[in-house]
N, C-alpha and C positions, 0 to 999 in steps of 0.2 A: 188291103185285102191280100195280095202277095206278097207282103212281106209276114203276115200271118200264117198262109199254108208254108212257106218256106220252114220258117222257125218252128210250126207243128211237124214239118217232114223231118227238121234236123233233128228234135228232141224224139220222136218214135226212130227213126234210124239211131242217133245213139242210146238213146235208151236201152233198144232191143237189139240192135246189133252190134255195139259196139263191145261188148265181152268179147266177139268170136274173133274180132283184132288180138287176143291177149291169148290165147290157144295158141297161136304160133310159135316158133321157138328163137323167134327175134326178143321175146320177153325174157325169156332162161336167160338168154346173151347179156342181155342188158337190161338190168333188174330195176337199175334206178332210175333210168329213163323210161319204162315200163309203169313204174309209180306216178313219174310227174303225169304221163300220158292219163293214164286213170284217173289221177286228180280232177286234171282239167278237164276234161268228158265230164265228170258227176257237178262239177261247178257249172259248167255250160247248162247241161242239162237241167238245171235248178233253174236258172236266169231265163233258158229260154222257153220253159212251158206259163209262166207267166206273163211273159212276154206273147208269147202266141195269145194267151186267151185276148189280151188287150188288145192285141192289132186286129183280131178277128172279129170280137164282138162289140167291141166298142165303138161309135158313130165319129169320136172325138177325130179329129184329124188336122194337120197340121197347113193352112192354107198360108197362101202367100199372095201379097197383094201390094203394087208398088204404090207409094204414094211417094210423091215430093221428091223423084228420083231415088227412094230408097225402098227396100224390102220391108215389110211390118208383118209377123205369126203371130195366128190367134188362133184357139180352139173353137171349131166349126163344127154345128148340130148341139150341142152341148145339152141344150133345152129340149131336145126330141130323144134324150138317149131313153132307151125301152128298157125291160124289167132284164130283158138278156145282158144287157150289157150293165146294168148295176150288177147280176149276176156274176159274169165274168170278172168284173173289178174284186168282188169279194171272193172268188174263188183265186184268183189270184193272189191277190193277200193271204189267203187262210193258205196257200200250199207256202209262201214264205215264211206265216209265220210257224205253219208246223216243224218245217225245217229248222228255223231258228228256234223253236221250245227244245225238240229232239237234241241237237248240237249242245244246247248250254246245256240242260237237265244231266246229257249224260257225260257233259266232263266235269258238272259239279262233282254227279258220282265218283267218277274214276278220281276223281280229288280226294276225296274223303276215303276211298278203299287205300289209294296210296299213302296218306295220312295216318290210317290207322296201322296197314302194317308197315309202316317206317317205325312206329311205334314199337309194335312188337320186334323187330330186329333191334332196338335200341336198347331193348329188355332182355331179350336172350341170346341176340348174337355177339361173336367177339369180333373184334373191330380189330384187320391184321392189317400193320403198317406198309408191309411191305409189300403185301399183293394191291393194296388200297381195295378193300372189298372186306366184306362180311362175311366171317362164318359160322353155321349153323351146323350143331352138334346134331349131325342126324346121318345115319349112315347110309341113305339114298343119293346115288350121285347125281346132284341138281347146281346149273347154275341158273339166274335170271338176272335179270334189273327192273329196280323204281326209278320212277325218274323223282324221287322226293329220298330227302336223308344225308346226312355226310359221305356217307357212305353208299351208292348207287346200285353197288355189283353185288350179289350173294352167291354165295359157293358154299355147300356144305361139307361135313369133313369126309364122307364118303367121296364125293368127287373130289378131293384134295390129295386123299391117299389112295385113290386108283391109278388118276392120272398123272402121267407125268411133268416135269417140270414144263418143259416144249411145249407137250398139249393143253398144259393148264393156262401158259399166256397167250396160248392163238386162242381159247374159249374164253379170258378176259377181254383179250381185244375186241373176239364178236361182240359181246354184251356192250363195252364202250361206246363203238359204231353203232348201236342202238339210242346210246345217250346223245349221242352228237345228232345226230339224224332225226331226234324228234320223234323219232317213229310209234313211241308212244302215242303221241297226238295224232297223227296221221290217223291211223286205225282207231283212235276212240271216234274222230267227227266221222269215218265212213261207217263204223260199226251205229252211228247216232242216224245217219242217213238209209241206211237199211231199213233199221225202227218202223221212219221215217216213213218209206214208201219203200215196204216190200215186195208189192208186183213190179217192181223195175228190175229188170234182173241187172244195170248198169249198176244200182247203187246196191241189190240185196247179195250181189256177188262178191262185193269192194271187200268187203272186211278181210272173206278168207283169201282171196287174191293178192290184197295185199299186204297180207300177215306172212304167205310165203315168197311174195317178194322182199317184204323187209328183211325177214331170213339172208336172202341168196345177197342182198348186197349187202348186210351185216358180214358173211359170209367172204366177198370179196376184197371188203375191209381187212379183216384180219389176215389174210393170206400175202397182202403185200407187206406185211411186216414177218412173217410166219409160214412156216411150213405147210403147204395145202393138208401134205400127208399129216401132222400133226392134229392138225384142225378135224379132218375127217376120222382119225379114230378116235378124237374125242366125243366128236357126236354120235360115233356107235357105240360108247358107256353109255352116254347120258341120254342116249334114246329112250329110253322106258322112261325117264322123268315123268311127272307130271305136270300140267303149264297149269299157270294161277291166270285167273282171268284179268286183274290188270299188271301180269308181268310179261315179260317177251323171256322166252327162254331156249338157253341155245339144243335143247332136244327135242324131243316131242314126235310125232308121229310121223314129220315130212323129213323128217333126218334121211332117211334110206335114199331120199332121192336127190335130196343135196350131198350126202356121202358121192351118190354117181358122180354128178356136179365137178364137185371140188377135184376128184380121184382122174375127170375126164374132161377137164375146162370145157366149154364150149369156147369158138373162135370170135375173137373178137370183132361186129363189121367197121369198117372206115371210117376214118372221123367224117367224111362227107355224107355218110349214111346217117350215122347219129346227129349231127347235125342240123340233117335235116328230118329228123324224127323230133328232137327238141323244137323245129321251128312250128311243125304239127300241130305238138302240144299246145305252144304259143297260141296256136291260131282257132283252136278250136273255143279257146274262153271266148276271142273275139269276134267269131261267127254270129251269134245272137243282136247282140249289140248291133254290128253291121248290117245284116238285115234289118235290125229295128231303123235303124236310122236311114232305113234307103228313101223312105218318103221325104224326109226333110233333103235329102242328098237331091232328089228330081228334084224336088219344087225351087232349090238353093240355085241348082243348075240349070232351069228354064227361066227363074228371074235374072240373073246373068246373061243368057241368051238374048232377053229381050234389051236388057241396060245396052 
């Protein structure tokens, strides 16, 4: 039973409070530790409302009993469990398996969108050796990336002869940094967990959360090979772009405020800070788990006691 209100207290506090952690400006700082930190909050959060219902309503428990100088667990009540806790067993199931329909359903899609237009750039883009990226005769200056094609990066020819040479390779780089990073996938499984369970504001926040975080550390990607200043007045051209729903694109609406960003770094904290922000992260997957397993942790540690 207490390791059930535990895990229902940790999943309503991350749930619902864990967003107001990512308001601060320790996220701006550090974008891609801010990602991992989000991740594993909505995985925790997954693991451990399921987890609550079963410790709470379910009879089943994990007894221990010495026989022959040794330990022997067996599931106790089993035959008396009530309609609440078949209950609880199936609402547990259906929240996993919603989550797993939501997650696969919507990266089949995002498969099949990528698919197709990898298709159409293979039909009407020209394919330039030297930038390694694709362009599109179109006089709107736009870059993005697929993560599907020979070719990953698109640039069209209006962003090609606006910008300059400088700023055209710090806005390739950003888009790379996107390819390397996955970040494709990142945002399709939070954008599928939002779907998923909307009143959470932990999972219906993730998508655009972390859509401008993948920005800010695409964003610090390119500037260690590149010009902050180049980078920033490339994304005030290619600010008006329009974003495609499965491409990440380096303009778009939140440009003005990574333009600050870039033009104003914020200061880096200490590796002992990050650190131990990363160790955080770590620990919050394993908080659920840990709770779960406290009953078997007493009962492991009083038949010890008594040996």
């Amino acid at each position: 039973m207490t390791s059930g209100v535990l895990l229902a207290a940790y999943a309503v506090t991350a749930g619902f409070g864990g967003p107001a952690a990512f308001c601060r400006s320790w996220a701006r700082r550090s974008p891609r530790i801010a990602i991992g930190v989000w991740l594993t909050l909505a995985a925790s959060w997954v693991a451990a409302v399921p987890l609550a219902l079963l410790t709470l309503l379910t009879p089943a428990s994990l007894t221990w009993q010495a026989s022959g100088g040794r330990a022997a667990g067996y599931p106790g009540g089993i035959a008396g469990w009530t309609p609440a806790a078949v209950a609880a067993i199936m609402l547990a199931v259906a929240i996993v398996l919603r989550a797993s329909w939501h997650v696969v359903t919507g990266l089949a899609r995002d498969r099949r969108e990528h698919r197709a237009h990898a298709a159409f750039l293979a039909a009407v883009g020209r394919p330039d050796q030297a930038l390694n990226a694709v362009i599109l005769d179109t006089d709107a200056p736009a870059a993005y990336c697929l993560p599907r094609g020979r070719h990953r990066v698109v640039v069209s020819a209006g962003a090609v002869s606006r910008l300059s040479p400088a700023q055209l390779q710090a806005v390739l780089a950003h888009e790379r940094a996107h390819l390397r990073g996955h970040h494709h996938l990142l945002l399709a499984v939070t954008a599928a967990l939002a779907r998923a369970f909307p009143a959470i504001p932990l999972l219906s926040r993730a998508a655009a959360e972390l859509a401008a975080l993948a920005e800010m550390t695409a964003d610090d990607a390119a500037t260690r090979r590149h010009h902050a200043a180049d980078l920033a007045a490339a994304l005030v051209i290619l600010a008006g772009a329009g974003s495609r729903a499965t491409a990440l694109t380096a303009g778009g609406a939140a440009a003005v405020t990574r333009v600050q960003r870039l033009l104003a770094p914020p200061t880096q904290p200490p590796l002992l800070v990050r650190t131990a922000r990363l160790a955080a992260a770590a620990a919050a997957v394993g908080i659920p788990a840990v709770i779960a397993c406290l009953p078997l942790v007493i009962a492991a540690c009083s038949v010890i006691a008594r040996d």
